[in-house]
ROKE-488981 format. One record per residue (C-alpha): x, y, z; residue in one letter. Coordinates in steps of 0.1 Angstrom, whole numbers. Example, Ala and Ser with C-alpha at 12.3 -4.5 7.8 and 13.67 -1.06 7.14 Angstrom:
R      X      Y      Z  type
R    123    -45     78     A
R    137    -11     71     S
This chain:
R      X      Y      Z  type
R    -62   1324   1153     X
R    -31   1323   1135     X
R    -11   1358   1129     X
R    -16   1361   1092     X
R    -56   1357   1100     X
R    -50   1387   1126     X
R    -31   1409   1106     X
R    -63   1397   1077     X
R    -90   1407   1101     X
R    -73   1440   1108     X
R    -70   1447   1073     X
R   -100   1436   1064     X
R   -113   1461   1095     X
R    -98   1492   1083     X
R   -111   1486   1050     X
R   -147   1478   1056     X
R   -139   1513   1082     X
R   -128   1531   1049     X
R   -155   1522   1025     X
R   -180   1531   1052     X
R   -160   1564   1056     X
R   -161   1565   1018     X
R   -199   1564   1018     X
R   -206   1590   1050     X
R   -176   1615   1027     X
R   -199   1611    999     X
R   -234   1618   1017     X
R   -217   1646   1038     X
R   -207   1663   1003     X
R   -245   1664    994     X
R   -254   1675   1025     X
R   -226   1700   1038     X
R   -220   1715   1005     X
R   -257   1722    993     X
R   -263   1731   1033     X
R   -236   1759   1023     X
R   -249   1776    996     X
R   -281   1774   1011     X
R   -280   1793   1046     X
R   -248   1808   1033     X
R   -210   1817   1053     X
R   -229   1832   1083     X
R   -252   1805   1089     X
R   -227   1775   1081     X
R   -202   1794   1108     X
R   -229   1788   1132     X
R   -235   1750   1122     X
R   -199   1748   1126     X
R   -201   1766   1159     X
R   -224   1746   1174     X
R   -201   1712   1165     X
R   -170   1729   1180     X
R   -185   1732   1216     X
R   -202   1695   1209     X
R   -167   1687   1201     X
R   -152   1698   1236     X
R   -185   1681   1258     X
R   -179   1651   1237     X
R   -145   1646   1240     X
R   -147   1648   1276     X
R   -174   1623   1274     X
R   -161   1599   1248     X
R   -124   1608   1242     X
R   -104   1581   1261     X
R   -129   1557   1269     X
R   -138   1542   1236     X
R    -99   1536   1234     X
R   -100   1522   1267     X
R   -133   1493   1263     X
R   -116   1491   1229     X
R    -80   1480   1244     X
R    -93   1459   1268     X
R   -120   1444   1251     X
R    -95   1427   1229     X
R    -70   1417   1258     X
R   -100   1402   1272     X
R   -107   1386   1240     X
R    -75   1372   1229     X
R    -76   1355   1266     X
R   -110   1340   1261     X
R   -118   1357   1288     X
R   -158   1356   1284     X
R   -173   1371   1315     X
R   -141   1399   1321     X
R   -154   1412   1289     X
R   -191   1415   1299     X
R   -175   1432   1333     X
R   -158   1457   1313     X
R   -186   1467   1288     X
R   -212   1471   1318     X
R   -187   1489   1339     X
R   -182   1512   1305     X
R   -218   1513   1296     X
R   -223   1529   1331     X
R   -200   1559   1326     X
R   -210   1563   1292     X
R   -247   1569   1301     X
R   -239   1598   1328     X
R   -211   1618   1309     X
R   -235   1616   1282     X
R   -263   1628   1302     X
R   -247   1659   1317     X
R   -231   1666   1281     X
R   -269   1671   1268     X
R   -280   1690   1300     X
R   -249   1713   1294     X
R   -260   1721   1260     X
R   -295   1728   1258     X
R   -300   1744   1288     X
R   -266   1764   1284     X
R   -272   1773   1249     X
R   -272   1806   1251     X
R   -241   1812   1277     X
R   -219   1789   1253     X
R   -227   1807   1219     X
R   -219   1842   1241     X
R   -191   1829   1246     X
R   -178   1819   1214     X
R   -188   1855   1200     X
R   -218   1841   1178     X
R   -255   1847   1201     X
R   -270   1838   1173     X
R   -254   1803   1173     X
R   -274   1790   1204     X
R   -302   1776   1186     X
R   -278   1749   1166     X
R   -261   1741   1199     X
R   -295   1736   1216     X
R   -308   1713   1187     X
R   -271   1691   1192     X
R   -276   1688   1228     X
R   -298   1657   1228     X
R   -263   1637   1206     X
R   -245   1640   1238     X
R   -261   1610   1253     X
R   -267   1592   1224     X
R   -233   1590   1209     X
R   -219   1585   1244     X
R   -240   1551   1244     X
R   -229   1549   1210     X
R   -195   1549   1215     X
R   -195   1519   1242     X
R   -211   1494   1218     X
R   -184   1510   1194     X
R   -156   1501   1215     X
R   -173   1460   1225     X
R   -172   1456   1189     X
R   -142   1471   1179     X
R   -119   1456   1208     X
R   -136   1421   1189     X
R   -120   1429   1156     X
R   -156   1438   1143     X
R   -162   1468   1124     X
R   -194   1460   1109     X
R   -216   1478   1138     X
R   -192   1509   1138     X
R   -197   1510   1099     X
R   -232   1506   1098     X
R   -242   1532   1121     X
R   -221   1552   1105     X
R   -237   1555   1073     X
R   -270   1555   1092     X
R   -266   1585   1109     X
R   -248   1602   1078     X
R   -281   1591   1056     X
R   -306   1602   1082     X
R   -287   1636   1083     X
R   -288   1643   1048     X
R   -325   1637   1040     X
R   -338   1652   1073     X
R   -312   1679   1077     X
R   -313   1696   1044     X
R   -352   1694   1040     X
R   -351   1715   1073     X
R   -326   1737   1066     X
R   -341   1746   1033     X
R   -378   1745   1043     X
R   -370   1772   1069     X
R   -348   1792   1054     X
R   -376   1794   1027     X
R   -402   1799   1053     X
R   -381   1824   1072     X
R   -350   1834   1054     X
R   -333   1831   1090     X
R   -302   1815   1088     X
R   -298   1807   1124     X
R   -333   1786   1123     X
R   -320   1774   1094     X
R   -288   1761   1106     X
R   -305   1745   1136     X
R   -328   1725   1111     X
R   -301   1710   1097     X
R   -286   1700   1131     X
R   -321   1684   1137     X
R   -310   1658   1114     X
R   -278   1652   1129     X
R   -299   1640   1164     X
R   -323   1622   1144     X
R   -293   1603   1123     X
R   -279   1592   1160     X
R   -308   1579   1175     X
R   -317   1558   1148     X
R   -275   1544   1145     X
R   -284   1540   1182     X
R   -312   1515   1174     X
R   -294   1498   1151     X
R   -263   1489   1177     X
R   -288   1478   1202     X
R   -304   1450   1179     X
R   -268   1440   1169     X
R   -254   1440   1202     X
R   -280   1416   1219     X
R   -274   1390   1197     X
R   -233   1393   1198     X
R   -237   1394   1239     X
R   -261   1368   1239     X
R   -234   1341   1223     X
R   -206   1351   1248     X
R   -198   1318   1264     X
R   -199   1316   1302     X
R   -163   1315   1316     X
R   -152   1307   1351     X
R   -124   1335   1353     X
R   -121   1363   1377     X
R   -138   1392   1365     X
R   -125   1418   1387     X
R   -145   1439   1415     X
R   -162   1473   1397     X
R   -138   1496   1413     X
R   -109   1475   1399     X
R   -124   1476   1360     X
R   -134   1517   1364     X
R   -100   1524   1379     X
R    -83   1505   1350     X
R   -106   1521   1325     X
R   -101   1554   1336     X
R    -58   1546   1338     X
R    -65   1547   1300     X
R    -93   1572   1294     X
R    -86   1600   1310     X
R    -47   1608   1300     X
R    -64   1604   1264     X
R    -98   1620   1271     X
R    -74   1652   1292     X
R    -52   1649   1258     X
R    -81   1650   1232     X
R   -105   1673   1254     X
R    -75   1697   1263     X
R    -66   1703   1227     X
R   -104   1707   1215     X
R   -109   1734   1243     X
R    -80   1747   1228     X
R    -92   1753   1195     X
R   -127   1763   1209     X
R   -105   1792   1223     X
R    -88   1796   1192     X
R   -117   1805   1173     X
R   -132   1826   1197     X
R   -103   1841   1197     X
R    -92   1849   1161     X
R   -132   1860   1159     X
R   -122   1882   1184     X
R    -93   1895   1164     X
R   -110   1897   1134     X
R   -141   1915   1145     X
R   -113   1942   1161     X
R    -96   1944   1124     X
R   -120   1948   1104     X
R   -140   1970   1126     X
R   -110   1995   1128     X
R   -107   1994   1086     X
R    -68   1975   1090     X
R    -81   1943   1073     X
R   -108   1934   1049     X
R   -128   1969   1052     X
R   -145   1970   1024     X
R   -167   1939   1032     X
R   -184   1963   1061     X
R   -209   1985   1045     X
R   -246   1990   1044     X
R   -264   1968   1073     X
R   -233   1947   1074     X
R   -214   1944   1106     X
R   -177   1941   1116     X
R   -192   1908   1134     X
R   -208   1898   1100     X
R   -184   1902   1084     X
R   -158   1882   1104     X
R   -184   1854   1110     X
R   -187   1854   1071     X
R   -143   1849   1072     X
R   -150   1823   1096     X
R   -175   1804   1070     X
R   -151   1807   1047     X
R   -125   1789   1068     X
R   -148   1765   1083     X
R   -155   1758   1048     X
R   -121   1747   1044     X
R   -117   1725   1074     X
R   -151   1703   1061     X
R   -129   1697   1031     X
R    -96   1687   1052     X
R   -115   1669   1077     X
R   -128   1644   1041     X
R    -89   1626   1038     X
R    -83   1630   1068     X
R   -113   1607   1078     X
R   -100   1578   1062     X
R    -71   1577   1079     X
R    -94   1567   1111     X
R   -101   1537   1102     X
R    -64   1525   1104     X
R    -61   1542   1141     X
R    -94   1526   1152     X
R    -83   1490   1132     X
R    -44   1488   1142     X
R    -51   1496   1180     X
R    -67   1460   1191     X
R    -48   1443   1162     X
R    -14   1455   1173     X
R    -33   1449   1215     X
R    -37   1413   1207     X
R     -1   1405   1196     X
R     15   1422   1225     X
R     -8   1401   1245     X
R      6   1370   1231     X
R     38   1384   1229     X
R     41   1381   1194     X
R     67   1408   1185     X
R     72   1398   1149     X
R     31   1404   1144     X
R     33   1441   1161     X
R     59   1447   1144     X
R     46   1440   1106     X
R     10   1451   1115     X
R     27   1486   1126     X
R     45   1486   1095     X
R     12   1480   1074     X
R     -5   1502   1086     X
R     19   1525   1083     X
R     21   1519   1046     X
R    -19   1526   1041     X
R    -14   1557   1059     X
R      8   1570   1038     X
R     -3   1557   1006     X
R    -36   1574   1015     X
R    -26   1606   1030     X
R     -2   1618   1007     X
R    -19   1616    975     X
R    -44   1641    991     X
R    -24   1661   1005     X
R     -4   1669    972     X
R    -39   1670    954     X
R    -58   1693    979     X
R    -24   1718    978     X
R    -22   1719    939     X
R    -57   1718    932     X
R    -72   1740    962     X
R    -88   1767    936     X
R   -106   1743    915     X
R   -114   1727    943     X
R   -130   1754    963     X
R   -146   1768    933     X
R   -165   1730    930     X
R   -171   1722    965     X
R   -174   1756    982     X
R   -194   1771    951     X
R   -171   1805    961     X
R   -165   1831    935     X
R   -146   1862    932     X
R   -124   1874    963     X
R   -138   1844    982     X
R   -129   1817    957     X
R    -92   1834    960     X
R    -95   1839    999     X
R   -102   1802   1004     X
R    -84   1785    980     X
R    -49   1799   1001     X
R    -66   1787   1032     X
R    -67   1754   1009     X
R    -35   1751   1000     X
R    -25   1750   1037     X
R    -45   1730   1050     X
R    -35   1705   1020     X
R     -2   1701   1033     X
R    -15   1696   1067     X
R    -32   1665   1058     X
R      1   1643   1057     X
R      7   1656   1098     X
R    -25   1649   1108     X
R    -25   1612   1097     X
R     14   1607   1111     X
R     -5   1621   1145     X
R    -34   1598   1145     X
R    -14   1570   1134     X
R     11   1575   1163     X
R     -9   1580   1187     X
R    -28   1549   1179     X
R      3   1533   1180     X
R     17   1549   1217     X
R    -17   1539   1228     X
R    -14   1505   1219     X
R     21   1497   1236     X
R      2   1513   1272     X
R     21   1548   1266     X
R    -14   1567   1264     X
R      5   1598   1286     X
R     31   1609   1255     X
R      3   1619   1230     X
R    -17   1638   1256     X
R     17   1658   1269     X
R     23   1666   1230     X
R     -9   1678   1216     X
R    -16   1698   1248     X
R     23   1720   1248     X
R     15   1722   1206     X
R    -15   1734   1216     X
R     -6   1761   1233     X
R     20   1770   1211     X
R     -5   1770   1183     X
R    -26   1791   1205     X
R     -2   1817   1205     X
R      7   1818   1169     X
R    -26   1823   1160     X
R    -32   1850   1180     X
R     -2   1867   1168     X
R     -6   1863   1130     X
R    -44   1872   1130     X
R    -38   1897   1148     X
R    -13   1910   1115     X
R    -33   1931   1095     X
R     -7   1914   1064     X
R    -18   1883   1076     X
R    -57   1882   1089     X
R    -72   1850   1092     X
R    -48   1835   1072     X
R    -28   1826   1104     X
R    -52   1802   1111     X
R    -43   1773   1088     X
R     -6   1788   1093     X
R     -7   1782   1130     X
R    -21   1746   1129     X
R      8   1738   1102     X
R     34   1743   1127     X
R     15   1730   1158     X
R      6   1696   1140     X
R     39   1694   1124     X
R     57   1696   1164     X
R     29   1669   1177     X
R     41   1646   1145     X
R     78   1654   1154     X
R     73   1648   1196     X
R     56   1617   1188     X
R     78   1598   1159     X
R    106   1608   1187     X
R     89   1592   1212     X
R     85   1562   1196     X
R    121   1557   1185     X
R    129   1566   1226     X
R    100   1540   1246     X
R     90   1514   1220     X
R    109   1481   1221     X
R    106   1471   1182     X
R    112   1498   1168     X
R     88   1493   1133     X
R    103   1514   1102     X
R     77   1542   1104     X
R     94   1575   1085     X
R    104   1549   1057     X
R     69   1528   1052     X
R     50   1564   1057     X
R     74   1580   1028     X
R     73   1546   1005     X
R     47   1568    981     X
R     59   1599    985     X
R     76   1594    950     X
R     42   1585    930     X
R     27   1614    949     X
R     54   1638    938     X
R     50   1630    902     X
R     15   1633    904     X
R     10   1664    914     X
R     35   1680    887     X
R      8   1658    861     X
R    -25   1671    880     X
R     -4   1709    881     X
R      1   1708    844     X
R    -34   1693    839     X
R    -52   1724    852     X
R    -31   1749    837     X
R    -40   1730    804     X
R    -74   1733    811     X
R    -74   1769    816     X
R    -56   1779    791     X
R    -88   1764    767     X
R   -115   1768    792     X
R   -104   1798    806     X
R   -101   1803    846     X
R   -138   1808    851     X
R   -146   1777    832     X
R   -167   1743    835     X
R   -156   1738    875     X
R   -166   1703    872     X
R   -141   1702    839     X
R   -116   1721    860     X
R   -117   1701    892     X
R   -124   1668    879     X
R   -105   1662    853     X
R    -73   1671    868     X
R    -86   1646    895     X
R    -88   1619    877     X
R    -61   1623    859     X
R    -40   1620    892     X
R    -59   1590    906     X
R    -47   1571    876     X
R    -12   1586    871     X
R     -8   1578    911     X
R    -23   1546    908     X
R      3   1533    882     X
R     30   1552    896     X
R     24   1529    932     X
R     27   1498    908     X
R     57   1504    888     X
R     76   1518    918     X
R     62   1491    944     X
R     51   1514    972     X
R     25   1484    980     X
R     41   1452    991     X
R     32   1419    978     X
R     28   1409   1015     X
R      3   1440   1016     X
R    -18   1425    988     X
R    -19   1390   1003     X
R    -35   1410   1038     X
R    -67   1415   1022     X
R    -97   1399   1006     X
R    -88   1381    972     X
R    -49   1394    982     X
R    -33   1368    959     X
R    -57   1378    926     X
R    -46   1413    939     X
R    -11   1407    942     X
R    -14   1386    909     X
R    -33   1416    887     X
R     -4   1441    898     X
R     26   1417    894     X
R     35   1421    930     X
């Protein structure tokens, strides 16, 4: 395969990646948001409990080895080498199927322990409901890597949008039957996590049928495959510096938010912050969990940009795999720098968006009113400028990975990690502050992993690609369109008022950007021509924008 088809197919990957992400963002909006409003900011801090501990077991489970079969899958690949591949997936497939097993034991029969421990008992019927994902996404993830490490995305998209659909349909009919039946938020919220299990079993399905026939056609090859202990101990080189990295910095933030609960209930409970929410029947631990849905809230809407700037990390990683394996600096070297480019021309568009626009948006998507609308749309803002760090990180880290250094991301997310540990503890614990040094201490520890790791890159790898300046190429087009999209809304106000239409409010001023951006990336050519000719139809493309 010739190096402009490689750097096509991983284009080509990452977009079919971001459509699919596209698609699971837009069910996830009809089922997250409408799951909000109806079992409320208590019950959607339990939901959202319940995923954080998944989030560590997973992690552990999944973390480094989808990276790993991924990596050298596609070594294996580029070689031809047939039957090392089928070594490596079985070998995978093995330690897939127990972490995954003792993830779901963990959960459902430690349910209750677990959501003790995070400060929310009432949270362990969601966790129980998740348990039964831990060993389905585990096999999940090991016919995710086979395919990805092919240059395939196709299986990894599909089941994607599978288990989104499947969540949305069965999830929200639970969670609303039972809060109707009951009016108890916790049963509630473990209905709609019913859907999530039922979503991954059926994605599961799916990857089985595709994965006979793609195993099936693998021709028989007369290399070495390697003894067992060989392929685990060089799957595990890989794995577990990622899977201590990733897990490490999700127990961290597991311990964060126990934590600032911790802080909050304390506050609150003592009248020095947010007093007046305690009356009546309502709690000091109410009330905080009700903060926490509020800033939970806030992360679902972070989490939607940043999930497109996965695809690239899960895309570039085999691509830039195969051209080191060849030896073809030149190709690492341009594919780094694409990918760069799409990072930055999709991350900081919403990044300047969700930071100008964080009360119409909050308003629209949260449905908050009031002291709420105003209390989230300042977690917002925050976590709008955080968006840009956390796709430098992922893209960086896909990038270490690739050239074998998998130890430098897991060294800086665990020290910012700690630091961000601290801060948060700190500013919480300021009654001036409260929960608003949250988003304030994940700022500063995601801006010090981006810094470590663009400084490690410039220190270890050998071609050094262009990153700051390919990541920055839109930052212009961004710029001016958040001053349009700023004077936009305050247009809109000023006739609609600020308790106006919130689709008017929030949409038009979106729109509005989408376009002024879009042109703004022409006329100032932060997309190459050599971009354009990359994808599907790339010279029309290229033709259409005068490139």
């Amino acid at each position: 395969m010739s190096e402009t088809s490689k750097k096509q197919n991983f284009l080509q990957g990452a977009a079919l990646l971001a459509i699919a992400t596209a698609i699971v963002k837009l069910i996830g909006a009809f089922y997250k948001l409408p799951l909000n409003m109806a079992i409320g900011a208590e019950g959607y801090s339990y939901f959202t409990t319940a995923y954080d501990i998944y989030s560590v077991m997973l992690l552990i489970s999944t973390a480094g080895l989808p990276v790993a079969v991924s990596r050298m899958v596609s070594q294996a690949s580029t070689l031809e080498h047939y039957t090392r591949m089928r070594k490596i997936f079985r070998t995978a497939l093995t330690i897939f199927a127990v972490m995954g097993a003792l993830t779901s034991v963990l959960m459902i029969f430690g349910a209750k322990p677990l959501a003790n421990l995070m400060n929310q008992p009432d949270a362990w019927i969601s966790i129980a409901c998740l348990g039964p994902c831990g060993i389905l996404i585990c096999l999940m993830s090991a016919y995710r890597g086979y395919f990805n490490g092919q240059g395939n995305m196709t299986p990894t998209s599909v089941t994607q949008v599978i288990e989104a659909f499947i969540k949305l349909v069965v999830g929200l009919a639970l969670a609303f039957l039972i809060i109707h039946l009951t009016n108890n938020v916790a049963l509630a919220a473990g209905g709609a996590i019913i859907g999530v299990t039922m979503g991954s079993a059926l994605a599961l399905i799916y990857m089985l049928a595709k994965f006979r026939k793609s195993y099936k056609s693998l021709p028989v090859t007369s290399e070495d495959a390697g003894s067992t202990k060989e392929t685990v101990r060089e799957l595990l080189a890989i794995a577990i510096p990622i899977t201590i990295g990733s897990a490490g910095l999700q127990l961290l933030t597991v311990i964060e938010s126990g934590l600032y609960m911790d802080r909050l209930v304390y506050l609150i409970g003592s009248g020095q912050y947010m007093s007046h929410m305690v009356g009546g029947a309502v709690t000091a631990q109410k009330a905080a969990a009700t903060l926490k849905g509020l800033f939970n809230m806030t992360q679902t809407i972070f989490n939607m940009p940043c999930a497109f700037i996965i695809p690239i990390t899960v895309s570039v990683l085999p691509a830039v795999t195969s051209f080191l394996t060849m030896g073809d600096n030149k190709g690492v070297r341009e594919t780094e720098e694409s990918a760069a480019r799409i990072t930055g021309l999709l991350s900081l568009p919403c990044a300047v968006g969700l930071t100008v626009l964080a009360r119409p948006i909050m308003a629209l998507l949260g449905g908050y009113e009031g002291e709420q609308l105003e209390l989230s749309a300042k977690f917002m803002a925050i976590q709008g400028i955080t968006v840009f760090l956390y796709a430098i990180i992922q893209y960086t880290n896909a990038l270490l990975q690739s050239h074998g250094y998998v130890n430098v991301p897991v060294v800086n997310m665990l020290s910012s990690g700690v630091l961000r540990l601290a801060l948060v503890y700190v500013m919480v614990g300021n009654p001036n502050l409260g929960l608003m040094g949250a988003p304030l201490g994940a700022f500063i520890g995601y801006l010090l992993i981006a810094v470590l790791n663009l400084m490690a890159i410039q220190r270890k790898v050998a071609q050094k690609p262009r990153l700051l300046r390919n990541l920055l190429r839109p930052a212009l087009p961004a710029l001016v369109m958040g001053v349009v999209v700023f004077f936009c809304y305050q247009a809109l106000v000023s006739v609609l008022g600020i308790d106006g239409s919130r689709v008017i409010l929030a949409g038009v001023p979106i729109a509005v950007g989408a376009c002024v951006y879009f042109v703004c990336v022409v006329l100032m050519k932060s997309i190459t021509r050599e971009d354009c000719l990359l994808l599907p139809k790339g010279e029309k493309i290229a033709k259409l924008l005068r490139l």
